[in-house]
C-alpha positions in Angstrom: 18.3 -16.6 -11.8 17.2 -20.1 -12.0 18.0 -21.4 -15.9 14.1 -22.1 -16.3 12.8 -18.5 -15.2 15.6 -17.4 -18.2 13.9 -19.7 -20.6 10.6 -18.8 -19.4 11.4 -14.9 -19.8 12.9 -15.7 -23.3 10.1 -17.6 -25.0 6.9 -15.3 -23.1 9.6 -12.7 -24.6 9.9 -14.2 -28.1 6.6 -13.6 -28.2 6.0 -9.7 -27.9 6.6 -8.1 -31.4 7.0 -4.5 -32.0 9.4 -3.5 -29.6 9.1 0.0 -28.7 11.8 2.6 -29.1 13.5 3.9 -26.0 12.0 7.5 -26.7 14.5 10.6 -26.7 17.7 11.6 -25.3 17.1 13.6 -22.3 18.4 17.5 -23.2 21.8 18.3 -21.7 19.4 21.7 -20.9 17.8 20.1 -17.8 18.6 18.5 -14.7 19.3 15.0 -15.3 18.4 12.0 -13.4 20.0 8.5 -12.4 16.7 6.8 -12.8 14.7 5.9 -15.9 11.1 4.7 -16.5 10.8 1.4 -17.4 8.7 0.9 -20.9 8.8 -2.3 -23.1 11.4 -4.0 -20.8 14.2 -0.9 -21.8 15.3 2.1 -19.4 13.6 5.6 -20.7 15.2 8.6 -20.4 12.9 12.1 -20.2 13.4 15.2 -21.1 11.8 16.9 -17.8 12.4 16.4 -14.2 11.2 16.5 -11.0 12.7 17.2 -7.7 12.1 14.6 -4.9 12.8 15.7 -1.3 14.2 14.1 1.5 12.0 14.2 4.2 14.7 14.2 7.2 15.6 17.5 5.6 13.5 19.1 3.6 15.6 19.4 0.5 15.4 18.0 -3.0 18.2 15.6 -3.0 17.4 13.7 -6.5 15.6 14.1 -9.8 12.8 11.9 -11.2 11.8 11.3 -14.5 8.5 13.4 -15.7 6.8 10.8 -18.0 5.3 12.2 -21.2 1.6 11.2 -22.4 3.7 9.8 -25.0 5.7 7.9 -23.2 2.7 6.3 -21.3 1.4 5.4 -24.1 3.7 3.5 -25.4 3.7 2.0 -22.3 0.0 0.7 -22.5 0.6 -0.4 -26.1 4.0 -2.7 -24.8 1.6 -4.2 -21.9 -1.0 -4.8 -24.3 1.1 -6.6 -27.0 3.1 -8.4 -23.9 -0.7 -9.5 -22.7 -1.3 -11.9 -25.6 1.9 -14.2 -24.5 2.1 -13.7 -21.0 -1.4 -14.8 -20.4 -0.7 -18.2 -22.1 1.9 -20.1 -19.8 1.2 -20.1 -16.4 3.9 -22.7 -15.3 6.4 -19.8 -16.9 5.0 -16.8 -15.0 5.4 -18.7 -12.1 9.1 -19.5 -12.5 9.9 -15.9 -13.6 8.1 -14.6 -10.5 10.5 -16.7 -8.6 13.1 -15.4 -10.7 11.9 -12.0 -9.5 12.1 -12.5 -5.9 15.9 -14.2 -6.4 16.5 -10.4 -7.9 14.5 -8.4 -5.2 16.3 -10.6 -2.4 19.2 -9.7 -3.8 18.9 -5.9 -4.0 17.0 -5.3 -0.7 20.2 -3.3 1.2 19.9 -1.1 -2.6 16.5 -0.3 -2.3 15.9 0.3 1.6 18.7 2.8 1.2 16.8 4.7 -1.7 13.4 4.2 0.1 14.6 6.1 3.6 15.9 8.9 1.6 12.7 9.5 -0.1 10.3 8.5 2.5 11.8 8.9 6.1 11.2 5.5 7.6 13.9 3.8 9.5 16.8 2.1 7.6 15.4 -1.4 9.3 12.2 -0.7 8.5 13.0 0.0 4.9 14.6 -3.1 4.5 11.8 -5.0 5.8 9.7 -3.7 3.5 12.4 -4.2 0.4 12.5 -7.8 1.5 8.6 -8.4 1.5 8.8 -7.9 -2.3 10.4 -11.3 -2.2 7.8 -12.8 0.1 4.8 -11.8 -2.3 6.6 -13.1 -5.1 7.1 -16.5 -4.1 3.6 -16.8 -2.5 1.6 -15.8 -5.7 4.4 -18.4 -7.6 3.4 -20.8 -5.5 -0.7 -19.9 -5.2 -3.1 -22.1 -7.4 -5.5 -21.2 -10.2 -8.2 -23.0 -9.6 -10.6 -24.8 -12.2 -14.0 -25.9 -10.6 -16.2 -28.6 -12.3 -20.1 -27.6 -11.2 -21.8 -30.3 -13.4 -20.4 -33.6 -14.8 -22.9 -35.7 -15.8 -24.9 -37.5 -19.0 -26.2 -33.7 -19.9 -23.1 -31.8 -19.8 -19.5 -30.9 -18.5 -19.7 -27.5 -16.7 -16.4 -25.7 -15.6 -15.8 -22.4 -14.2 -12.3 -20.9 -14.7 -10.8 -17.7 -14.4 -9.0 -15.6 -16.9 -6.9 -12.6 -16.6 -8.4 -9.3 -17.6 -5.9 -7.8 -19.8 -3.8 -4.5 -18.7 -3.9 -2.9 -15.6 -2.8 0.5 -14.3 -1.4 0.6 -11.1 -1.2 3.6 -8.8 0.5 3.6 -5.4 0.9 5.6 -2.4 4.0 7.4 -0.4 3.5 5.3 3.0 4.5 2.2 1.9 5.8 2.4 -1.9 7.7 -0.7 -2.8 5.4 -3.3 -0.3 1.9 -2.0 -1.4 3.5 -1.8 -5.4 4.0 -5.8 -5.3 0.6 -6.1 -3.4 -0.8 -5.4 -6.9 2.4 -6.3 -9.2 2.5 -10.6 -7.9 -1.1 -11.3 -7.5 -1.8 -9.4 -11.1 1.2 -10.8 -13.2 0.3 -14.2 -11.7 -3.2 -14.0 -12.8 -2.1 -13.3 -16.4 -2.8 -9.8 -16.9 0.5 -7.2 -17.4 0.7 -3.9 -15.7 1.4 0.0 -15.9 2.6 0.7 -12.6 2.9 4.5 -11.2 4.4 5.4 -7.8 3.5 8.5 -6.1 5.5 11.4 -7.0 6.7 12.2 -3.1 8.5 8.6 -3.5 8.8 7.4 -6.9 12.3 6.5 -7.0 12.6 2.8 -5.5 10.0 1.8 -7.6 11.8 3.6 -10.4 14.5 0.9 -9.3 12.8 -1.9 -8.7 11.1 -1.5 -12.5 14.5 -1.2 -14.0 16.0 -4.9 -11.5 12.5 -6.6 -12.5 13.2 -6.1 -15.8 16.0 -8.4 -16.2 13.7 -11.5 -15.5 10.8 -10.0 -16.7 9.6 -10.4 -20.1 9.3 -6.7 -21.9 6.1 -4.8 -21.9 5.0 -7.3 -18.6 5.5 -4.5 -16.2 5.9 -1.0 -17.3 7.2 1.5 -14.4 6.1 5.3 -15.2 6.3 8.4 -13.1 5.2 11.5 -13.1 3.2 14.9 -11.1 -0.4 14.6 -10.4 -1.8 14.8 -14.3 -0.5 11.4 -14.4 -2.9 10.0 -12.9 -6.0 10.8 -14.5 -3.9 10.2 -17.6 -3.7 6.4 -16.7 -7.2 5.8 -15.3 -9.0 7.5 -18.3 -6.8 5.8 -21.1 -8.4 3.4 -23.3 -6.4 0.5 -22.7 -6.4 -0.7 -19.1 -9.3 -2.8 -17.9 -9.1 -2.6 -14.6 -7.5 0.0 -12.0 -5.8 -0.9 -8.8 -5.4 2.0 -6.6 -4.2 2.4 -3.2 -4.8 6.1 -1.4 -6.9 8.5 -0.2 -10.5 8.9 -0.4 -11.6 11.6 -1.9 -8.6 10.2 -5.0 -10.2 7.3 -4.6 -13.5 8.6 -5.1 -12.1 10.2 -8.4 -10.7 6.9 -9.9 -14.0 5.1 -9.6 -15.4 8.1 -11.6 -12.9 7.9 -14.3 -13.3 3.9 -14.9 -16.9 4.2 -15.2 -17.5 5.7 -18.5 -15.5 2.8 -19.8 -16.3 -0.1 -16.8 -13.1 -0.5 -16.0 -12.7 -2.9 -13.0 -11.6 -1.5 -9.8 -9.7 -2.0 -6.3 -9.8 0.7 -3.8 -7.7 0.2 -1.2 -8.4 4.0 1.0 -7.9 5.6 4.3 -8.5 4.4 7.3 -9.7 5.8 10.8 -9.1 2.5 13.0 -10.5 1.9 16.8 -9.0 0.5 19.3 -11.0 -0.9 22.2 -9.8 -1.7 25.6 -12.0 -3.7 27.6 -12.1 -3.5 31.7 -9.6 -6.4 32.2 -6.7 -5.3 30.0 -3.4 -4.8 31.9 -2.3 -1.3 30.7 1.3 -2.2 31.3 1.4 -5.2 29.2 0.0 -4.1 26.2 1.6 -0.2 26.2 4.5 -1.2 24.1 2.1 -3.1 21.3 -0.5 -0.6 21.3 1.6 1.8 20.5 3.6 0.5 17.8 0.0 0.0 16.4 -0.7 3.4 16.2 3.0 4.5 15.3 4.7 1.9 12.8 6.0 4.3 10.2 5.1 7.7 12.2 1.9 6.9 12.0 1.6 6.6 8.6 -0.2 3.0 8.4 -4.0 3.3 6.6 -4.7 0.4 9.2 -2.8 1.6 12.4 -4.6 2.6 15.4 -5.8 6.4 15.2 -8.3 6.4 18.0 -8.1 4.5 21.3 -11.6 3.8 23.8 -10.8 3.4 27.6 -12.9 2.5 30.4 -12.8 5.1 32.2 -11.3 3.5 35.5 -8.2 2.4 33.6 -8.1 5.5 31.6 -5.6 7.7 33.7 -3.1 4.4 33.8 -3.3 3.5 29.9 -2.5 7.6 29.3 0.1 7.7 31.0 1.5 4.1 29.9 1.4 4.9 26.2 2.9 8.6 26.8 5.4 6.3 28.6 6.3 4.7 25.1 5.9 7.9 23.1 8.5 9.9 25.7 11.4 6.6 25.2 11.4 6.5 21.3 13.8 8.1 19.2 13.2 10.6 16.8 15.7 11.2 13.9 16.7 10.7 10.1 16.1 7.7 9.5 19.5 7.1 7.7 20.9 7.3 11.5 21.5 4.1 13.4 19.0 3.6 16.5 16.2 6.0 14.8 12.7 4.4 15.6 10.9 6.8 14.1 11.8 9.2 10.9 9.9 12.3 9.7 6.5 13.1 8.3 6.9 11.8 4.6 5.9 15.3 3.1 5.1 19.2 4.2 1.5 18.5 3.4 1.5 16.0 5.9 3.5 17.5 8.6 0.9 20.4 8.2 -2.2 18.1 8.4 -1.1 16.9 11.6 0.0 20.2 13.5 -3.5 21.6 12.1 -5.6 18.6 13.8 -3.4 19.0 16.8 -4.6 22.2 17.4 -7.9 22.0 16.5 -8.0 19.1 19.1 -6.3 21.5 21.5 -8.1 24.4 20.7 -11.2 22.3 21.5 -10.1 21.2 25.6 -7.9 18.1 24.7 -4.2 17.9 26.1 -1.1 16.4 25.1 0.3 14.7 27.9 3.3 14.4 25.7 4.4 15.8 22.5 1.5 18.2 20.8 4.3 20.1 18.6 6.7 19.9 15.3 10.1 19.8 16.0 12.6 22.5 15.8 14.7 21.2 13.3 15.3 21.0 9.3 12.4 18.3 7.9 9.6 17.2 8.7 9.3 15.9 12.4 6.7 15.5 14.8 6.9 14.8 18.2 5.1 11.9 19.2 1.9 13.3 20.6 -0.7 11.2 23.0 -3.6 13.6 23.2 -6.0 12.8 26.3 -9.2 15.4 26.9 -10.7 14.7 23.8 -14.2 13.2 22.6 -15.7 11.9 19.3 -16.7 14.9 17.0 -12.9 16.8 17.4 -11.5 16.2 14.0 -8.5 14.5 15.6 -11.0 11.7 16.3 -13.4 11.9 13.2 -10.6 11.9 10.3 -8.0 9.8 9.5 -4.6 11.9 11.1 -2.4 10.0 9.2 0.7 11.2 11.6 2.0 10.2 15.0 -0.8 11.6 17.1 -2.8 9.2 19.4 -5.9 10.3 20.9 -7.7 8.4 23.5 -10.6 8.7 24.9 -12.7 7.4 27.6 -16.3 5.2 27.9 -18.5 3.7 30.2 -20.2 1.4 28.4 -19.5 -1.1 26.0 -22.3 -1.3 23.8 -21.9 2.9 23.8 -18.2 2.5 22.8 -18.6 -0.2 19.8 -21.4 2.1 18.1 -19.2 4.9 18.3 -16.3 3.0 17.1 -18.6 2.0 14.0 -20.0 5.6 13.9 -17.8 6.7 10.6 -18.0 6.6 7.0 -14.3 4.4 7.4 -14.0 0.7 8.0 -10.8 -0.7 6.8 -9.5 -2.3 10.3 -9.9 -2.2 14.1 -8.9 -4.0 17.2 -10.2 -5.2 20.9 -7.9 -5.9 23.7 -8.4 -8.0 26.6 -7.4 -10.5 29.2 -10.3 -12.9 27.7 -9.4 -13.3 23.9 -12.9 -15.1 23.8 -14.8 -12.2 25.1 -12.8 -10.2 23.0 -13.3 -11.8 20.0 -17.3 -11.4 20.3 -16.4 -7.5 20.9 -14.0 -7.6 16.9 -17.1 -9.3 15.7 -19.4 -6.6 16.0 -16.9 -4.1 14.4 -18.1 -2.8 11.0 -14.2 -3.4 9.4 -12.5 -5.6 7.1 -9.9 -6.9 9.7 -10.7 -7.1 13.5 -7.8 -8.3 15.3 -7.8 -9.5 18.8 -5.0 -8.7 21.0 -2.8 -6.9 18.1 -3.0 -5.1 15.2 -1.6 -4.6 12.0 -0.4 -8.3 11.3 -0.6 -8.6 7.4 0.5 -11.2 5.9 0.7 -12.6 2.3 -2.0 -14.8 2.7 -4.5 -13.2 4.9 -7.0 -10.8 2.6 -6.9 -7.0 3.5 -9.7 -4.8 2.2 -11.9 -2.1 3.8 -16.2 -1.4 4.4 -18.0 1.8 3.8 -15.3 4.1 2.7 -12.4 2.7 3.0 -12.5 0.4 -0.4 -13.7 -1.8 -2.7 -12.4 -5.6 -3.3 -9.4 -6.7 -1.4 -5.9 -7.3 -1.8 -3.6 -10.3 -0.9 -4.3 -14.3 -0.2 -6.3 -16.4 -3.5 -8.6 -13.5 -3.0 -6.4 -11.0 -3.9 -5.7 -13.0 -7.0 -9.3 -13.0 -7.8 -9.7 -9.4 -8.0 -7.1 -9.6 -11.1 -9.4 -12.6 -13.1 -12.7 -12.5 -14.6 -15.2 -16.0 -14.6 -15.3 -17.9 -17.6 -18.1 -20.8 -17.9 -16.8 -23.8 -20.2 -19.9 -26.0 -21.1 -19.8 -28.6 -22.8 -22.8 -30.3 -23.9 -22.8 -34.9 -24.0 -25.6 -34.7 -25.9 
């Protein structure tokens, strides 16, 4: 850690009175656990546990910390005393968010290791999401605050700022723990504001970790990392102290947290589910676009809110692009994704796994065929082969809802103008993508999609500075780029009057 982010840490720390006690000794009755909540910069032991599973085989293999109401408590009351110091120096939150990404670099091969046990995905693919921790840091270090004169003249000096809004609780999905965490965690800490973060409780244990590294450059009560079953939840988003709630999940949860910030106007971001077209136009070469479109649809198992979950084909090239992405789906390996060469790990949960075999055979049940795939596989976890379902049309549930697995439908059009309105025709629109030998023509295609990212020729590029947010259903506000920051500030008017 560079010697400023120490001082930086020390004085912001210097600041905070009332440190919090480290709450009770967990009971030599219960099932311990190696991993601690993170409250007022000090590890927290519980007294309760919880069992997380690994999803390559379908048994517990650690314990989690249950936190208490208590305990979350004094978790808002440590952000909320942290608040009034943090806020003030913005050159020292930006050399302890370097300082955090010197830690997080440091611990990737840590954290990817305790991420594939608790969610499935690929040992590689866990540590590039551990090391995109890092990235967001040092972007939001780096990202200006801006100050904007509107009027400066003999009447008056007008500036509009932006201030943070105080404490925010953070609640994060299975899919993509650790990334989507510091989505909220650099822009919000940047901004001013401190945060109560929550993982979910099928994954909660490299964010447990990462809490407990960050809090050796962090300044305490500046990021508290809780955990906890599904009461937890509610617990955060209807406590008095937050002021704004930044959730990433489902709809219908989503749909619940804007109900719980209302009564108190909390601000919100909603980042929900997706159900994302894909739209092949009559001059794509199936052959040369197989290998992306399907990693667009199957990065993580399937278990991207803005991967590919529906495909449109002209119906002359439909028989070839079949065939070419059942190609790609036949050639992958399945496996634990602790195991050298895996590309693609279970199902992150038995919920999940269910889901998809359910829609499979609804979508089966209702004429469609798997031309590969179409069943779980017979072995301990959660694995699903993966399935490219042709035979199927817009109103099977496959195609309707968001299957969240590694099951690709695709179906087949004859017009354009037909095949845009039913790509549109859903209450989603986080993301979507056209594909073509004419990126032009292409681009006027994404253009008329009702999404918040239309890609051309790819999917699922995000990046640090590019914002991401859905339409419709899928969310409100956005996350990532000087946008993203945004969502974490209010507008404050300075006038000052020369008369």
């Amino acid at each position: 850690m560079r010697l400023a982010g120490r001082r930086a840490a020390h004085r912001l720390g210097m600041q905070i009175a009332d440190r919090l006690p480290s709450g009770p000794a967990p009971s030599d009755e219960v099932q311990m656990s190696q991993y601690t909540l993170t409250v007022d910069g000090k590890a927290v032991g519980t007294d309760s546990t919880f069992g997380v599973v690994n999803p390559a085989t379908g048994e517990v293999f650690e314990q989690a910390p249950q936190c208490t109401r208590e305990q979350l408590d004094a978790a808002m009351r440590s952000s909320a005393a942290a608040y009034r110091g943090w806020r003030t120096d913005e050159s020292a939150r930006r050399e302890v968010l370097r300082a955090a990404a010197g830690v997080l670099t440091g611990a990737v091969d840590e954290l990817a290791s305790i991420l594939t046990a608790e969610q499935g995905k690929p040992l590689a693919e866990a540590r590039r999401e551990a090391a995109s921790t890092a990235t967001w840091c040092r972007y939001y270090a780096d990202l200006d605050l801006p100050r904007e004169v509107i009027q400066d003249n003999d009447q008056a000096y007008v500036e509009v700022t932006r201030r943070p809004l105080g404490v925010v609780a953070a609640i994060t999905p299975w899919n993509y723990p650790l990334s989507l965490a510091m989505w909220k965690i650099a822009p919000a800490l940047m901004a001013g504001n401190t945060m109560v973060l929550k993982p979910s409780p099928f994954t909660p244990l490299a964010t447990l970790r990462m809490g407990e590294l960050l809090a050796r450059v962090l300044p305490p009560g500046v990021l508290n990392v809780v955990a906890g079953g599904d009461e937890l939840g509610p617990w955060m988003t209807g406590h008095e102290i937050p002021r704004k709630i930044s959730f990433t999940g489902s709809v219908a949860t989503g749909k619940r947290v804007a109900s719980a910030a209302a009564p108190d106007l909390k601000r919100v971001t909603l980042e929900l589910g997706g159900n994302d077209p894909a739209i092949l136009l009559d001059d794509v070469d199936p052959a040369a676009i197989a290998q992306r479109l399907f990693w667009a649809a199957f990065r993580n198992n399937g278990q991207v809110c803005s991967a590919v979950k529906r495909v449109y084909v002209p119906e002359r090239l439909y028989d070839d692009v079949a065939e070419a992405l059942a190609a790609q789906a036949r050639s992958v390996r399945v496996g634990d994704g602790a195991e050298a060469g895996t590309e693609l790990g279970p199902l992150n949960n038995k919920p999940q796994l269910a889901r998809v075999a359910e829609l499979v055979e609804n979508a089966i049940a209702a004429g469609a065929k798997p031309v590969t795939g179409g069943r779980a596989l017979d072995r301990p976890g959660y694995f699903y082969e993966p399935t490219i379902l042709v035979g199927v049309q817009d109103g099977t549930r496959i195609v309707d809802e968001e299957q969240f697995g590694p099951v690709l439908p695709i179906i087949p059009y004859r017009d354009l103008d037909d095949a845009i309105e039913r790509s549109n025709a859903t209450h989603f629109g986080l993301s979507g993508s056209v594909w073509s030998a004419d990126a032009d023509r292409a681009a006027a295609v994404a253009a008329r999609l009702e999404c918040g990212t239309a890609w051309v020729n790819t999917h699922l590029v995000l990046q640090p500075h590019q914002p991401f947010g859905g339409a419709k259903w899928s969310g409100i506000g956005v996350e990532n780029g000087p946008w993203g920051l945004y969502g974490f500030t209010e507008i404050q008017v300075l006038h000052r009057s020369k008369l």
